[in-house]
Rosetta silent file (secondary structure, phi, psi, omega in degrees, C-alpha in Angstrom):
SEQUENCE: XXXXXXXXXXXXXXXXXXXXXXXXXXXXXXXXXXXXXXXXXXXXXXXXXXXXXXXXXXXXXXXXXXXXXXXXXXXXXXXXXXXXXXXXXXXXXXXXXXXXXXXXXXXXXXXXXXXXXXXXXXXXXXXXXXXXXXXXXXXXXXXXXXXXXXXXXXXXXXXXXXXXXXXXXXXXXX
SCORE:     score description
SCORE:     0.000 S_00000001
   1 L     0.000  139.437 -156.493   18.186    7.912    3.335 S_00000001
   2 L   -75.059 -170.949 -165.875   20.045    4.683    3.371 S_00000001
   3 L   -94.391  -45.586 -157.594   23.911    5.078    1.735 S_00000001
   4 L   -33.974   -9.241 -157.213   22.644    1.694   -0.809 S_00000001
   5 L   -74.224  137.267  175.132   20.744    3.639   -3.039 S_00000001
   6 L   -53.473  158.165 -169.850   22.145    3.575   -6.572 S_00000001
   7 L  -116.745  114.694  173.563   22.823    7.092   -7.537 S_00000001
   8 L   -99.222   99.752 -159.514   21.208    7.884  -11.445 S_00000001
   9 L  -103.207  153.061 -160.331   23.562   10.116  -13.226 S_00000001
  10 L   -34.435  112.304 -163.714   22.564   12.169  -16.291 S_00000001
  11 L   107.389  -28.425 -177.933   22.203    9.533  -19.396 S_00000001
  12 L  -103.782  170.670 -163.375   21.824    6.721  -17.323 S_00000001
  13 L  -136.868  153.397  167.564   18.180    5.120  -16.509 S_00000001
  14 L  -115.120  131.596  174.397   17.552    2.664  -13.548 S_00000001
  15 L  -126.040 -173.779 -139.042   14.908    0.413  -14.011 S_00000001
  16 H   -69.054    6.470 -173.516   12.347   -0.618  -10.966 S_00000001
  17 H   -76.845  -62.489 -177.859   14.335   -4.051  -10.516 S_00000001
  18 H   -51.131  -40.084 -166.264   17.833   -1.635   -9.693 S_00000001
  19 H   -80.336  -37.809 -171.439   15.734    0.572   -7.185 S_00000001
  20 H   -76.027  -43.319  166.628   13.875   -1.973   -5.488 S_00000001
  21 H   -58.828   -3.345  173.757   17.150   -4.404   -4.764 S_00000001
  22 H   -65.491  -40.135 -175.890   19.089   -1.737   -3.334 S_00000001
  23 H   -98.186   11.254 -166.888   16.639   -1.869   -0.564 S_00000001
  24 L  -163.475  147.007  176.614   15.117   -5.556   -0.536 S_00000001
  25 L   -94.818  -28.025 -177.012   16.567   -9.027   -1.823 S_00000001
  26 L  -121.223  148.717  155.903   12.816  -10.275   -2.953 S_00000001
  27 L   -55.428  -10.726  175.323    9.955   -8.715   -4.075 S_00000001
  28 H   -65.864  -53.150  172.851    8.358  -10.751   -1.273 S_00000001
  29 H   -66.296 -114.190  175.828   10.222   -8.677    1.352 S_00000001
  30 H    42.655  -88.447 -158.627    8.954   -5.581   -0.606 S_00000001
  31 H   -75.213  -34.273 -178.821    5.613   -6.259    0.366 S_00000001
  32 H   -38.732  -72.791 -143.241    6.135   -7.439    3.480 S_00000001
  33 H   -57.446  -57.418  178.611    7.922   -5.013    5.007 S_00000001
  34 H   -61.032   -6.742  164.568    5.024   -2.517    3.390 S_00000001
  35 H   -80.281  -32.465 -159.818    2.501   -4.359    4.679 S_00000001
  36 H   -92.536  -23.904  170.897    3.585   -4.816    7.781 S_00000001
  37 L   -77.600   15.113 -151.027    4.753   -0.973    8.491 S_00000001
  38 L  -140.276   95.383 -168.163    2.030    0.399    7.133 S_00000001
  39 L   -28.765  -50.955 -159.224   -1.803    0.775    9.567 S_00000001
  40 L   -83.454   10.408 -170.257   -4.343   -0.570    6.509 S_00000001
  41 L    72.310   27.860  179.457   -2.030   -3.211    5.620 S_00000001
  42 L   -42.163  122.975  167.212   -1.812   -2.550    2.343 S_00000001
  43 E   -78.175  164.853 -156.727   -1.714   -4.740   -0.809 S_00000001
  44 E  -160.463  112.492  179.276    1.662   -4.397   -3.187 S_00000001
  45 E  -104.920  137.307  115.491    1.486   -5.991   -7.146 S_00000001
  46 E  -133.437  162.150 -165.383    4.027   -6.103   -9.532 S_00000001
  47 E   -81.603  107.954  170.771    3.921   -5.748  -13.145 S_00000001
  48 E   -90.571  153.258 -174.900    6.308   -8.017  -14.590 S_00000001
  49 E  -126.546  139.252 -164.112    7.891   -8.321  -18.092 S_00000001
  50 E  -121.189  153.159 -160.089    9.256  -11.635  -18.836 S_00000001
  51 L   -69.367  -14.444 -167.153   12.012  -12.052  -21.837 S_00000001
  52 L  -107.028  -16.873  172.094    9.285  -13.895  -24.112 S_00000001
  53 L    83.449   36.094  175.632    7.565  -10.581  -24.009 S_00000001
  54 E   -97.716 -171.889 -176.552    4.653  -11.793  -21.676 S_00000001
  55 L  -165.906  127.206  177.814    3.519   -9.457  -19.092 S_00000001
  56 L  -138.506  146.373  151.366    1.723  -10.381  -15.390 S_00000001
  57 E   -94.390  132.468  156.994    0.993   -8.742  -12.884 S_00000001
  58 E   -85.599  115.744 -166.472    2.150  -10.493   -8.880 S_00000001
  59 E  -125.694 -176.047 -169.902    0.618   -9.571   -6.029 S_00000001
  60 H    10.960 -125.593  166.380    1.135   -9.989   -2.136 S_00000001
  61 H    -7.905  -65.740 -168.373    1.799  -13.912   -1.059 S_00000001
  62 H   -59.450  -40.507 -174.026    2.403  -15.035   -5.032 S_00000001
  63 H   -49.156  -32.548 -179.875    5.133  -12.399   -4.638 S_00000001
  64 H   -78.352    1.873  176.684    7.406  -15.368   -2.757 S_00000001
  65 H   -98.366   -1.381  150.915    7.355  -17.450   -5.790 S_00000001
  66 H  -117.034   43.267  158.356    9.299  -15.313   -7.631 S_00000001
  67 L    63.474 -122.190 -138.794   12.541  -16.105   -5.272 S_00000001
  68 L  -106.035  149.772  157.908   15.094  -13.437   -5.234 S_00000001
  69 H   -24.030  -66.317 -153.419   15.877   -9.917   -7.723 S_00000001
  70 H   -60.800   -5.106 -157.403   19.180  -11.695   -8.517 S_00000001
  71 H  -108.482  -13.074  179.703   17.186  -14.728   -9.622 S_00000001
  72 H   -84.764  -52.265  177.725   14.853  -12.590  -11.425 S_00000001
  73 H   -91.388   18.499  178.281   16.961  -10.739  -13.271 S_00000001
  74 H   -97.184  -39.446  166.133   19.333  -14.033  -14.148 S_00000001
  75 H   -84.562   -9.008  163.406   15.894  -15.202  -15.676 S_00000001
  76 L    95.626    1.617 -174.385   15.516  -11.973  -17.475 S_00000001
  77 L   -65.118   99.662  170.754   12.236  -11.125  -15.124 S_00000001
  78 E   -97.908  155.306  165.582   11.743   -6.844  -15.154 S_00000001
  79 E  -106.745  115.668 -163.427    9.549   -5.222  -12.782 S_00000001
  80 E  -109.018   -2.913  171.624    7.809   -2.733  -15.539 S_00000001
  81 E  -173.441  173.901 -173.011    5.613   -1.620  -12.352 S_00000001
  82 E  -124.612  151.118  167.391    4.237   -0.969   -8.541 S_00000001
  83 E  -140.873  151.507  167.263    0.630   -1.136   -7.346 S_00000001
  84 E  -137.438  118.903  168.708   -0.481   -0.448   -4.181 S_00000001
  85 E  -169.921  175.824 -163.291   -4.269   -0.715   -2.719 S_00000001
  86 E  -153.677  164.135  173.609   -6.659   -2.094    0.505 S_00000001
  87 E  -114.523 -158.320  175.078   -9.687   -3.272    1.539 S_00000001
  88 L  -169.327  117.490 -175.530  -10.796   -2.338    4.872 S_00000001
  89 L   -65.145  149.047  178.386  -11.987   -5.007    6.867 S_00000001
  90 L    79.565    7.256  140.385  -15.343   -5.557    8.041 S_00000001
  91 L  -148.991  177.856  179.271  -16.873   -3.743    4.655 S_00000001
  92 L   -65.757   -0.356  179.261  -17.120   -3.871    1.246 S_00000001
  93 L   -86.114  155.252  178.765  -15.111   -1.200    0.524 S_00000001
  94 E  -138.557  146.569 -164.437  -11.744   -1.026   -1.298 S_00000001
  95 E   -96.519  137.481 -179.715   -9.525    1.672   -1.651 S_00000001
  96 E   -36.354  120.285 -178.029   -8.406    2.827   -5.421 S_00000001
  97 E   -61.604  146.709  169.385   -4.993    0.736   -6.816 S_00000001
  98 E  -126.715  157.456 -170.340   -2.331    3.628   -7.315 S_00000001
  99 E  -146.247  156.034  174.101    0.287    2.517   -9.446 S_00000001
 100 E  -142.782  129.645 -169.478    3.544    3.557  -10.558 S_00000001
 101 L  -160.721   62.023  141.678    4.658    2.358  -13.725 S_00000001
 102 L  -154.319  105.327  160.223    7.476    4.558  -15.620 S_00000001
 103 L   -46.894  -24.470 -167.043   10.620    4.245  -13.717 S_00000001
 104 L   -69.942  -40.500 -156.001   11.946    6.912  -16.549 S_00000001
 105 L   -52.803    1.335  173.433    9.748    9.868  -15.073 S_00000001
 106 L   -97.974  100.076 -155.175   12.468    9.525  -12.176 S_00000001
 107 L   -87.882    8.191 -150.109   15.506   11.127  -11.725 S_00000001
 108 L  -153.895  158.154  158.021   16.713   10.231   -8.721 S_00000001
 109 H   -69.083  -48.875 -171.203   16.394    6.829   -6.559 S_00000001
 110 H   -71.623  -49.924  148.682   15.113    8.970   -3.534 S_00000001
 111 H     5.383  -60.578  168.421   12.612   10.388   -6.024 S_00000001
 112 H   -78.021  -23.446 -178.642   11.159    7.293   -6.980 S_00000001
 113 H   -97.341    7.104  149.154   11.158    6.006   -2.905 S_00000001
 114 L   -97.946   10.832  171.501    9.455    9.507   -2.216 S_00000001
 115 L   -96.296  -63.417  163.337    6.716    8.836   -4.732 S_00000001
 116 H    -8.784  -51.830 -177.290    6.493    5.292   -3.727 S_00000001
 117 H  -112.751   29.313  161.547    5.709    6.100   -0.436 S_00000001
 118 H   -71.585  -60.435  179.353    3.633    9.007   -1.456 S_00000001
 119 H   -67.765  -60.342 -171.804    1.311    6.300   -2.987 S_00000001
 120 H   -60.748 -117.114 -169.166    1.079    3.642    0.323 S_00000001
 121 H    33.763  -59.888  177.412    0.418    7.104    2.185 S_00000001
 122 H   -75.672  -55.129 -179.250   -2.072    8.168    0.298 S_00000001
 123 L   -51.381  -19.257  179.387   -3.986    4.512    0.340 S_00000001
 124 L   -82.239  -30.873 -179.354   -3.600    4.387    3.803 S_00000001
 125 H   -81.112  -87.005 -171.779   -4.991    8.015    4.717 S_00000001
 126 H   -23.300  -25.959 -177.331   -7.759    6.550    2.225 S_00000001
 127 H   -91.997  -39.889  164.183   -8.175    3.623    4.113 S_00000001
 128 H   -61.286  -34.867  168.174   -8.056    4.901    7.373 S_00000001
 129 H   -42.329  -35.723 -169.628  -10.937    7.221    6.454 S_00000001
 130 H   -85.266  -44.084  177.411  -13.331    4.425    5.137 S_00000001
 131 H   -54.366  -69.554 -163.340  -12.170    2.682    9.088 S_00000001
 132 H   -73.138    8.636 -173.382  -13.272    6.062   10.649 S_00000001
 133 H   -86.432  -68.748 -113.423  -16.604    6.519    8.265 S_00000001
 134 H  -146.931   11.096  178.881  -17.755    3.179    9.407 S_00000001
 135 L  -120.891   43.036 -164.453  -16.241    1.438   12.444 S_00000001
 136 L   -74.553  149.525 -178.767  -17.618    3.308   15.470 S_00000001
 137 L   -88.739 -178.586 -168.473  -18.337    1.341   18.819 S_00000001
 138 H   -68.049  -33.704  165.180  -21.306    0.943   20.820 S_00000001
 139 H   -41.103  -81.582 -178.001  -20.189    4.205   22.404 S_00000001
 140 H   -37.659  -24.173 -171.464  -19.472    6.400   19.325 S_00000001
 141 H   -76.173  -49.607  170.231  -22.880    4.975   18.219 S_00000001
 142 H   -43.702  -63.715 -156.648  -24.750    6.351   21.186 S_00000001
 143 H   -67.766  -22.989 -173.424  -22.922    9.855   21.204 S_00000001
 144 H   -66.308  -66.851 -167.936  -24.034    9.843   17.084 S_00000001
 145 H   -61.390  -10.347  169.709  -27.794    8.961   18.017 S_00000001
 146 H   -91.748  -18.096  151.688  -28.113   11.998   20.568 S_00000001
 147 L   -49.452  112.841 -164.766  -26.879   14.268   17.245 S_00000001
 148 L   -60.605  122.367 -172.146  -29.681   15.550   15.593 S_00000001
 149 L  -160.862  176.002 -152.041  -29.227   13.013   12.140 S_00000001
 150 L  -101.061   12.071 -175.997  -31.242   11.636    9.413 S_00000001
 151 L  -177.548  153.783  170.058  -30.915    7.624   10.856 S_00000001
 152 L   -88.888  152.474  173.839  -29.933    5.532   13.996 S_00000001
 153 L  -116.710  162.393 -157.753  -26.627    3.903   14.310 S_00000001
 154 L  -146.762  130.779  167.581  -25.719    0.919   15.575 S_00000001
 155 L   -19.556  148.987  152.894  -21.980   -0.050   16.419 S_00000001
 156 L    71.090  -19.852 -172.106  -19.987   -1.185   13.922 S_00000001
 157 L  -129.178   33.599 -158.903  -22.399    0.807   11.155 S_00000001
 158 L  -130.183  163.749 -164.046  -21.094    4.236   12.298 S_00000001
 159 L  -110.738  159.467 -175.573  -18.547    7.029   12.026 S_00000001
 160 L   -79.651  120.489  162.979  -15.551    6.769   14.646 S_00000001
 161 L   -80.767   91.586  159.443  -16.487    9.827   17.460 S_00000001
 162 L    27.152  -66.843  174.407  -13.186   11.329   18.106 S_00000001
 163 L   -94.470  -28.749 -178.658  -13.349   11.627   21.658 S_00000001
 164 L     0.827  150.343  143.177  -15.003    8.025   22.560 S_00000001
 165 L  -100.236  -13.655 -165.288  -13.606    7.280   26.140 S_00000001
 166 L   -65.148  -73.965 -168.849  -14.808    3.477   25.423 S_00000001
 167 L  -104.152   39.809 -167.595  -12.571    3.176   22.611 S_00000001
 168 L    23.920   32.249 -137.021  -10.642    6.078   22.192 S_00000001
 169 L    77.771   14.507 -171.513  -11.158    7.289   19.324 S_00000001
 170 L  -122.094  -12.269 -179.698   -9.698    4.348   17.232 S_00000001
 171 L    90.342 -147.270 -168.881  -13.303    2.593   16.449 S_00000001
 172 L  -168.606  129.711  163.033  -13.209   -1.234   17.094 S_00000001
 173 L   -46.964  112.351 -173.335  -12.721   -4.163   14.361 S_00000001
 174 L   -44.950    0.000    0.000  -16.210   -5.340   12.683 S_00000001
């Protein structure tokens, strides 16, 4: 756990602005970095509360337009929440936004960055699932259609077979 994290001692509250700059200068970096370390690629909102009492949520890209924490909280800009959710390319499916959005329910910084990544975790073992339901190669399709089943498959419209030697188990992009 890095040493940065603010430490939240008994009476005082952090809110998701304190936790997320210890570890990032923009919400843009935020997302990044969880998009890019993270297999589905995940999308990453936040719910903002603006000083006028407006409320938006910002999500991926749109996230670099609202510059820096320090510039955010100099404009009076809270982050009142996190979302996380995917699609999974090559179908229509999308995996359920998880959200986290009371900073209070935490007592700890590592607390809130073990729920946090509790949530991409979970969307990703969701996402990867919906990839192995449905992206099987012309192999995996073949090894399916000699399985006694209720339809034929065709690449690409198929469950991942495990074992593939074409594609090793990983399926193949739609």
């Amino acid at each position: 756990m890095p040493s940065n994290l603010p430490p939240i001692h008994e009476g005082e509250s952090l809110s998701f602005s304190d936790l997320l700059e210890a570890r990032y200068t923009s919400p843009y970096e935020f997302y990044r970095t969880t998009y890019k370390y993270t297999d589905c690629g995940p999308s990453v909102g936040l719910h903002l509360q603006h000083p006028n009492g407006d409320r938006e949520w910002v999500y991926c890209d749109s996230l670099h337009r609202l510059g820096s924490f320090a510039q955010m909280s100099e404009a009076g800009v809270e982050v009142g929440g996190l979302l996380v959710s995917s699609i999974v390319e090559g179908t229509d499916a999308e995996v359920p936004a998880r959200t986290l959005e009371d900073v209070s329910a935490f007592v700890d910084a590592a607390a809130f960055w073990e729920a946090w990544e509790a949530l991409v975790a979970a969307v990703d073992a969701d996402a990867d699932s919906i990839w192995k339901d449905t992206h099987g190669c012309e192999d995996c399709a073949a090894h399916w259609n000699e399985q006694p089943s209720h339809r034929a498959y065709e690449a690409g419209d198929c469950p991942v077979w495990d074992e593939c030697p074409a594609c090793s188990g990983h399926g193949e992009a739609v």
